[in-house]
N, C-alpha and C positions, 0 to 999 in steps of 0.2 A: 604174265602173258601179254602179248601184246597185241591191240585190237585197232585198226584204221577205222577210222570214223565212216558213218555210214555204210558201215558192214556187218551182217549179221555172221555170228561165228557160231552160231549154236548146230550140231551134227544133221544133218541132211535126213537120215533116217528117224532125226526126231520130228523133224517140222516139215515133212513131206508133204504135208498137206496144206500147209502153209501159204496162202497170198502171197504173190509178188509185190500187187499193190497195195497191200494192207503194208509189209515191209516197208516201202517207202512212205507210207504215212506214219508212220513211225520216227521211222528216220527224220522226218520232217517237221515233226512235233516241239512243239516250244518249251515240254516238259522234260526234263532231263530224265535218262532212263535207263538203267543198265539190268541185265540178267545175271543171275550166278546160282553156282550150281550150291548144293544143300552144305557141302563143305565152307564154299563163302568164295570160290574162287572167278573171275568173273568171265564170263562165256560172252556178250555183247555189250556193246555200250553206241547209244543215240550222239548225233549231232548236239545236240541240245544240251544232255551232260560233258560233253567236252567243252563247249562256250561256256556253261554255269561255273564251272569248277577249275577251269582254266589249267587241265592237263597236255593240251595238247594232243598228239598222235600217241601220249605216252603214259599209260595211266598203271595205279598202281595194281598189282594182281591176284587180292583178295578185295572184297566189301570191306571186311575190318578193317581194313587198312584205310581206309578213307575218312575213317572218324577221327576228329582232330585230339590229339592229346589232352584238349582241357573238354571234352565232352564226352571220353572215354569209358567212362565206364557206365553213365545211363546209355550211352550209342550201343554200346556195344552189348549189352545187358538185353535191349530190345530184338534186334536183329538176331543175336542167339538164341533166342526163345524160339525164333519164326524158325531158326537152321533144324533146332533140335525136335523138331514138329509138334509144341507146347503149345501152338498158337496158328492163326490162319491169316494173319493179319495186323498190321501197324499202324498208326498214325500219329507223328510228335515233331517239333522243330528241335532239330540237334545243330551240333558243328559239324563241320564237315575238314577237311586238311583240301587248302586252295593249292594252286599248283605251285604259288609263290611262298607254300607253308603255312600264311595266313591260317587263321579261321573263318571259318564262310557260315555263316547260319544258314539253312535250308529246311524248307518243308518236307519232311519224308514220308513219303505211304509205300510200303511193303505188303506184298502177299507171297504165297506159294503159290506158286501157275505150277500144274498138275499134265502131265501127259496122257493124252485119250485113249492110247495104250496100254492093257491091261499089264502090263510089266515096265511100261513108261513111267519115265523120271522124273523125279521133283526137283521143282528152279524156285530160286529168290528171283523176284520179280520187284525193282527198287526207282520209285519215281521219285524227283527232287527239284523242287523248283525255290529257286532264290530268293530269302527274306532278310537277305541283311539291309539291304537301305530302309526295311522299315525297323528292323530289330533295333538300328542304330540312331533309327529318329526316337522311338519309345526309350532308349537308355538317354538319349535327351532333355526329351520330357521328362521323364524318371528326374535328368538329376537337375534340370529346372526345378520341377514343382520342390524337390531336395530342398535345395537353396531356397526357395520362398519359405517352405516349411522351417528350416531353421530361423530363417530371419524373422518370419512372425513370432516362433516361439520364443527367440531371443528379446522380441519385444512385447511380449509376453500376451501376446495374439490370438484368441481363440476365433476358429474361423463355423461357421455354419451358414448351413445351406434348407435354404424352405423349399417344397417343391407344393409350391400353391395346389395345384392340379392334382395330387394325392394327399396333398397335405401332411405328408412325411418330411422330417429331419437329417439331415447329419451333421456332425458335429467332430471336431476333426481332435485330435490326442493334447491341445494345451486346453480347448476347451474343456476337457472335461477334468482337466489337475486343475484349475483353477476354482474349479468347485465342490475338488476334494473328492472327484472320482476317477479308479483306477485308469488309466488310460488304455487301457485294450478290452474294459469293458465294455459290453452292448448297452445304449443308451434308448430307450424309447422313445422314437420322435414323436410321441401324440404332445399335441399342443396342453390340454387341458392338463397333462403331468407338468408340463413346465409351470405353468401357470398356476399350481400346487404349491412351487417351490417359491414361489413370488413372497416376498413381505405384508400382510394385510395393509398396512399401510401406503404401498406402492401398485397394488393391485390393480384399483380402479384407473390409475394414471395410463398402467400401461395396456389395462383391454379400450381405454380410451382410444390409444393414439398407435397400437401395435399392426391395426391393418389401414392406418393412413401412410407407415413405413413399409408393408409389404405395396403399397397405390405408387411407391415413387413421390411422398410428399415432401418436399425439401426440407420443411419446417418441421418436419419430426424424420429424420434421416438417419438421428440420433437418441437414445431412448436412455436414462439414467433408472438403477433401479436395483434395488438388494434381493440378492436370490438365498434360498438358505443352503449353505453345501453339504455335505454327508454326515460333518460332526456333528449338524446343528448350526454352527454358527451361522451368520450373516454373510456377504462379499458383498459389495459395491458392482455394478457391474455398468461399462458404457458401449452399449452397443449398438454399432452403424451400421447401416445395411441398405439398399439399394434393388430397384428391380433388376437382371438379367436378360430374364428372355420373353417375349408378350406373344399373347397372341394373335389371330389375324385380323382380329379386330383391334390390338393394339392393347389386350389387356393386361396386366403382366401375370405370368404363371409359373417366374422362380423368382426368388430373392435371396441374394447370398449377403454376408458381410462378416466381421468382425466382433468379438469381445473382448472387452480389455478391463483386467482388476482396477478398479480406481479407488478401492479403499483406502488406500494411506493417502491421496488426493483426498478424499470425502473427510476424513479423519485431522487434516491440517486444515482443511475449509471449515469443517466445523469449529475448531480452535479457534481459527480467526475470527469467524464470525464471532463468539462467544467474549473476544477478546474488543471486537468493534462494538459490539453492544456494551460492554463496561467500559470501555471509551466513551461510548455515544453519551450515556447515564453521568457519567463522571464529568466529563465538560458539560451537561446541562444542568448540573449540580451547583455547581461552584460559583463565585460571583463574580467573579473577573470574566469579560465580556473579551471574546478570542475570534479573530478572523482569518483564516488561512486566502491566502493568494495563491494563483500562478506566477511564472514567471514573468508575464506581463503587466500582472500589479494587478490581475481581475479578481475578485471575491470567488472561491468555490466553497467555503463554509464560515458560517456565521453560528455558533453558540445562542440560545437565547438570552441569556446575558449584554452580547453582544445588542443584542435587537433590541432589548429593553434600554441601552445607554444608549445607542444611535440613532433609537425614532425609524430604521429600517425592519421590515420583517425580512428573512433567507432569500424569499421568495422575489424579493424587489432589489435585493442587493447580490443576487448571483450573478454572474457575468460582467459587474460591472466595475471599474476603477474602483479601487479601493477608496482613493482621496473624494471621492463623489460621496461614499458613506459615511467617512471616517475626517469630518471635517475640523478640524481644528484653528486656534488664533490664540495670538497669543495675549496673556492674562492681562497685561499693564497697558498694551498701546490698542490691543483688538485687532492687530493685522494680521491676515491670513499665513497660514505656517504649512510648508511643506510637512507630509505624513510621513512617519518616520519610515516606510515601507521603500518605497522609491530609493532611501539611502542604502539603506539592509540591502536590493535587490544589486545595488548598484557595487557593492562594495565585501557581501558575500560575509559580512559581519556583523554583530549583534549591534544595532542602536537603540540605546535608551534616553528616554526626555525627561527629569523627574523637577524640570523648571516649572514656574507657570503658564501652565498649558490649559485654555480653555474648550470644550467640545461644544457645536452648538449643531442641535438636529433639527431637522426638517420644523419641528413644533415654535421652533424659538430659545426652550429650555436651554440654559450653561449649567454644564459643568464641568469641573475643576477636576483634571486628569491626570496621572503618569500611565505611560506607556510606554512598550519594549518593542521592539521588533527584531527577531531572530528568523537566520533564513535555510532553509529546509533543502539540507544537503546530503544527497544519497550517496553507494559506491562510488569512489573514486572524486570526492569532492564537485558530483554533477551537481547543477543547482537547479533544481525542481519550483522554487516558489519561497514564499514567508508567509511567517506566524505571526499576529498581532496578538499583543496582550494588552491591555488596559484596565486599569480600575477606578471606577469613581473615589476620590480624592475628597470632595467638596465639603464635609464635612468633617474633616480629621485638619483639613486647611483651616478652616475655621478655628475647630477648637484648639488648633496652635494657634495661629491669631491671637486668641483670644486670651491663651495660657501668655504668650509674650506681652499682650498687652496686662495683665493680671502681674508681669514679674516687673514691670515698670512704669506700672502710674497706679496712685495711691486710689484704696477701692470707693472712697467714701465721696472724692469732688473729682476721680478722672485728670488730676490732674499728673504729673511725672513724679514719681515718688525719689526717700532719697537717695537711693543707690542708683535710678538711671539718671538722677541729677549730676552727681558724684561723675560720674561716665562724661556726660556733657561739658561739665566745669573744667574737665582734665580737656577736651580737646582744647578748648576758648584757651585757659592756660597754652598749648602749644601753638595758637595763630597768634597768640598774645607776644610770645616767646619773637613770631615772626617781624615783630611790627601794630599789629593790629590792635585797635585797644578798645575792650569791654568794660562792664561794669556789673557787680554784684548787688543785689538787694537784700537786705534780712530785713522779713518783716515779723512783728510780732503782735497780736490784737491785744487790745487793752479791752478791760471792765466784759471779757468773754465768759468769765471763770461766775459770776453773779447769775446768766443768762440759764448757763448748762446746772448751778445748784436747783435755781428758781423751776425754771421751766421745764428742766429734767434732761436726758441723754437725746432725746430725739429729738427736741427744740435742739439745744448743740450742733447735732448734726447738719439739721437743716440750715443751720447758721452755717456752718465750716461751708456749705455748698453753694451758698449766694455768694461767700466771701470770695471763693475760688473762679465765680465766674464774673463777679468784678473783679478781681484782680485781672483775669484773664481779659477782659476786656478793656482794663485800661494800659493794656502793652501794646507796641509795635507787633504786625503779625511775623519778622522774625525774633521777637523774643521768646522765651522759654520762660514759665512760672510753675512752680512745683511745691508742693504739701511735706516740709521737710519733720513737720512733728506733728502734734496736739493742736495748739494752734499757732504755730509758725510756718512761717511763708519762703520762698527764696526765689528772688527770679535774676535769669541771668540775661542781662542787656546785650546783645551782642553790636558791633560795630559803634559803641558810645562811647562819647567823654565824658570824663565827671559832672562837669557840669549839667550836658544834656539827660546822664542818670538821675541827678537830683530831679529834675523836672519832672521824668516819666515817676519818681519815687512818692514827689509832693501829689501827681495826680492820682494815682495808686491808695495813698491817705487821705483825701479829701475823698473820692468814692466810697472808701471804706467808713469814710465817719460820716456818709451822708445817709448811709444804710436803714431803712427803719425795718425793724423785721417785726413781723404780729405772729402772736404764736397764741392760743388758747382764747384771746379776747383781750389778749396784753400786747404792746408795741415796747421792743426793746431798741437799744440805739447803742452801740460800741464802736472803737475807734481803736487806731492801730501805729505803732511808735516803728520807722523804720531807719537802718540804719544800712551807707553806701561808701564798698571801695572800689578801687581802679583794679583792673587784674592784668596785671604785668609779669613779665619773664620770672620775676621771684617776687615772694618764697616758694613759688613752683609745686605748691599743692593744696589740695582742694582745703584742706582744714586750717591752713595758712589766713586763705582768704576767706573763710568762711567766719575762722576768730574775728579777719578783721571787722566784716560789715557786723558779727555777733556785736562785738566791742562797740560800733558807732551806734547799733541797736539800742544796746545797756544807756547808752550816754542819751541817748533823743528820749528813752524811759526817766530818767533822772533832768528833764529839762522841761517836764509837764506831759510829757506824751504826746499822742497824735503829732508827731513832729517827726521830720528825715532830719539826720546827720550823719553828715560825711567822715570818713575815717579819719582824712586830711586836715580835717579840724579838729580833732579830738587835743 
């Protein structure tokens, strides 16, 4: 049927009684409004539903025909109820069919309008007023909050919401899988249940500090803290949260925020920590004293080790140049020496010192060092800094020292025994070889053998030890004299002629035979026969010329004793 707008088409004999100007209020009305009879066919339609539904002069000619196909069967479900007189009455937002086919969403209220006529007709009576621009901001919103809600649960987000002011909960569907409850479960917001589920151990932390987080306090925004979840076990839980809404005094009266599982966080933090503490123990164990730098060369840890070789405590040596703590010089001349750190930093490779290196601390204290410096390089070969290691030395130096001097000088007069003689005579032989010309001494003591029966082994001794230090002092301070037996002597002249070795030789025997030695309450007196050759390019070895001055030795014994003879005489 076709019905012009602002015209009432309903039968004359039904609405005889009917205002003209109630009609035009009608008419005029912002709500959309159409009449139809119980069948569903429609008898009037308002101004108003022509603008809303956008028919035109041309609408379609039943009600049911207005329900749009995708709302068809709840539209149509209600309205027949009202046709079949099941009902008096409707109220619901359906679709509706726009004039362009769209879908329209509309507010619909129905009734049956009844004629006062005892044999008068019953009408649908169908007001609609327009809801799609808000239908279509709520499907907005809808699939905003959608997308936040997925991306928090994606990031594995439980969200709740405190309402100070009731002091009730909510808690939104990851909140509650993350604690091991059903997610369309009803959850009790009363505070003191949650606060049930808390850790005894985290308890008091967090009735501490849980309503300086509902105050808006910056420094608790965030609250760490094990909840137990449905199985029993524990979670980690880090939850931020912030005031919302205050009130008019400014006080706040909601607080919403976030939870987040941070157990495998809490569970790797643990590790590590457990792993830094056997680190921490393990470097304060050890005795090698370890300095970590930055890349500037500044101390950020010290070892006690450290601090006991350096004369620094951590505490004086943080921030500061490494080279300021870790002072070094070197062994032989005492002049200052670059720290091996500086080179490591400079060069991104391991330096070690294992020369003579002396450390001298704040107190005065030396000592005698090797040190390594290796430099502390993360992904991708970034260089973060260097490792000092060092160990005190000073006594393992020594007791080589002392093992070398023990492998070459004889233990009883200190003096070179015969194998680093042996050593020595081979070089003299190859300057000799050059040009150069030495001379050899073999001495031998006379009337010693009477002293060591008489007086015994330790008289002897004491005798070998005076002899070796007159010998020693009656040589050039570049000669060499050495304990090559019992009591035989040998010392090597370097840069002499024969002749001038004769002299240093005759004074060597006169010392020795001026000797008076007291031993017990007795004065003994022995004397010493030596015998001298030339050491030249040949026979080119040590037993060569060691026969020869032996040889002049035997001969200066068989000539009276206490007397030098030269080989060249023999």
């Amino acid at each position: 049927m076709s019905v012009r707008p602002n015209t009432a088409v309903l039968p004359l004999h039904r609405f005889s009684q009917t205002n003209s100007m109630l009609i035009r209020i009608v008419d005029c009305a912002a709500v959309g409004m159409v009449v139809c009879d119980m069948a569903g066919s429609l008898v009037y339609a308002n101004q108003a539903f022509h603008d809303i539904l956008g028919h035109g002069a041309e609408v379609p000619s039943g009600i049911l025909d207005l329900v749009h196909a995708e709302d068809e069967s709840a539209g149509r479900q209600h309205l027949q109820r009202l046709m079949r007189g099941e009902a008096d009455e409707y109220r619901g937002e359906h679709r509706f069919r726009h004039g362009d086919g769209s879908p329209l969403w509309v507010a619909v209220a129905a009734s049956v309008l009844r004629d006062e006529q005892p044999d008068g007709a019953h009408y649908l009576i169908v007001q609609v007023a327009s809801i799609d621009r808000q239908k279509k901001a709520e499907e907005a919103l809808a699939y905003s909050e959608s997308r936040w809600n997925f991306a928090l649960e994606g990031a594995g987000q439980g969200v709740w919401d405190h309402d100070i002011r009731t002091d009730t909960m909510f808690y939104s569907r990851m909140w509650r899988i993350m604690r091991g409850i059903p997610p369309d479960e009803d959850v009790d917001g009363d505070q003191q249940k949650w606060l049930q589920r808390i850790h005894p151990d985290d308890l008091q932390y967090v009735l501490d500090n849980v309503e300086k987080q509902d105050r808006g306090d910056e420094d608790f925004d965030a609250l760490e803290y094990r909840e137990r979840k449905r199985d029993g076990s524990y979670v980690w839980i880090l939850s931020r949260g912030k005031p919302v809404e205050w009130d008019a005094d400014g006080k706040p009266v909601r607080t919403l925020g976030t939870d987040t599982d941070v157990t495998r966080l809490k569970t790797v933090e643990t590790e590590l920590a457990a792993e830094k503490e056997r680190l921490r123990v393990t470097l304060e164990a050890i005795a090698d004293g370890m300095v970590s730098t930055d890349t500037e060369g500044n101390v950020v840890f010290m070892n006690p080790a450290a601090e006991a070789l350096t004369g620094y405590t951590s505490a004086q040596a943080l921030g500061r140049p490494v080279d300021a703590v870790f002072a070094v010089f070197a062994g032989e001349t005492g002049t200052p020496q670059q720290c091996p750190v500086a080179q490591c930093l400079k060069s991104a490779q391991v330096v070690s010192i294992d020369d003579d290196m002396i450390l001298i601390g704040p107190s005065g204290i030396k000592r005698e060092i090797r040190c390594k410096a290796s430099p502390l390089l993360m992904a991708g070969d970034v260089l973060t800094g260097a490792v000092l290691v060092f160990q005190d030395v000073t006594q393992s130096r020594q007791m080589q020292r002392e093992l070398a001097h023990a492998a070459n000088h004889d233990d009883l007069t200190g003096l070179p025994n015969r194998a680093a003689f042996d050593r020595l005579l081979n070089k003299a032989i190859t300057t000799a070889a050059n040009g150069d010309g030495h001379c050899l001494v073999y001495i031998d003591l006379d009337h010693f053998k009477p002293v060591n029966d008489t007086a015994g082994h330790a008289a002897g001794d004491r005798l070998l030890q005076q002899v070796a230090q007159t010998i020693r002092d009656s040589c050039r301070s570049q000669d060499v004299a050495a304990r090559i037996g019992g009591d035989e002597f040998a010392v090597l002249l370097l840069d002499c002629p024969a002749a001038a070795g004769k002299v240093i030789a005759d004074k060597i025997i006169g010392a020795v035979g001026a000797l008076q030695f007291d031993w017990a309450g007795s004065t003994y007196q022995i004397g010493a026969s030596a015998g001298v050759t030339t050491i030249t390019a040949t026979p080119a070895s040590p037993l060569g010329f060691m026969g020869e001055a032996d040889a002049a030795c035997y001969a200066a014994k068989a000539r009276g004793r206490s007397t030098v003879v030269l080989f060249s005489d023999i």
